[in-house]
N, C-alpha and C positions, 0 to 999 in steps of 0.2 A: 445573535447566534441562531446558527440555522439545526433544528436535529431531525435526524434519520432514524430510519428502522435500522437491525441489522441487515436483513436483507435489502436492502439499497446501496447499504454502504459496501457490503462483499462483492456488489455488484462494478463498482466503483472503484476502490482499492483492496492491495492484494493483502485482506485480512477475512478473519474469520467472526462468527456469533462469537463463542468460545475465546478468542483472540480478544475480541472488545470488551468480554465482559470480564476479563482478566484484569484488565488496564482499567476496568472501573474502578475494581473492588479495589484497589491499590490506591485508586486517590488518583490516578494519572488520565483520565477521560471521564469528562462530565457526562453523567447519565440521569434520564427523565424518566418513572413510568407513569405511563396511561394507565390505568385498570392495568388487562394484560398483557399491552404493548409498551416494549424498553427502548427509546429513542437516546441515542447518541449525538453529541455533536460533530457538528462534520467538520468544520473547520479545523478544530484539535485533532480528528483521523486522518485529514490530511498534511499535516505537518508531523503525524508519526508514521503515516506507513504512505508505500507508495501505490500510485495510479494503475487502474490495470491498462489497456489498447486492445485492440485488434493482434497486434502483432508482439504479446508479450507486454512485461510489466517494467515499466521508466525506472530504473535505480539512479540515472545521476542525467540531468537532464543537456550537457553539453554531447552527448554521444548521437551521432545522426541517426543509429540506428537503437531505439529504447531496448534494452531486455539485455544487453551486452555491454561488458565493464572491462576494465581491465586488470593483469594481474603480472603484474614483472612488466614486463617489454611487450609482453602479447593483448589482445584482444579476446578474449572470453566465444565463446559460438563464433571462431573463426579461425581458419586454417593457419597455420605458419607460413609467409611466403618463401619463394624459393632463396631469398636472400637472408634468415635465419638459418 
């Protein structure tokens, strides 16, 4: 098990301190403290939350473009084409 600070893992994927320390207290993310340092494990943050990129945050990772899902017939951050 590898653990993180919170600031590494917010760095990382699109969660919060607050966020993680939620999902502590609940039993559902294992947490360590140092003295005053709270490390998380990273491996269980990344199978609850997702990645961030450059260009937006991966929700389903077959999409060419990460940050964009779908929702009906459409494409999420993407126009309708003229054939809708």
């Amino acid at each position: 098990m590898t653990f993180r600070t919170a600031e590494e893992l917010e760095q990382r994927y699109a969660v919060s301190r607050a966020r993680l320390l939620q999902y502590a207290a609940r039993g559902n993310l294992a947490m360590r403290r140092h003295g005053a340092v709270v490390l998380f494990d990273e491996a269980a943050v990344g199978r609850l939350f997702p990645e961030r990129h450059p260009y937006g945050i991966s929700m389903s990772a077959p999409h060419a473009r990460p940050g964009f899902g779908t929702l009906g017939a459409h494409r999420l951050g993407e126009p309708p084409s003229a054939a809708d």
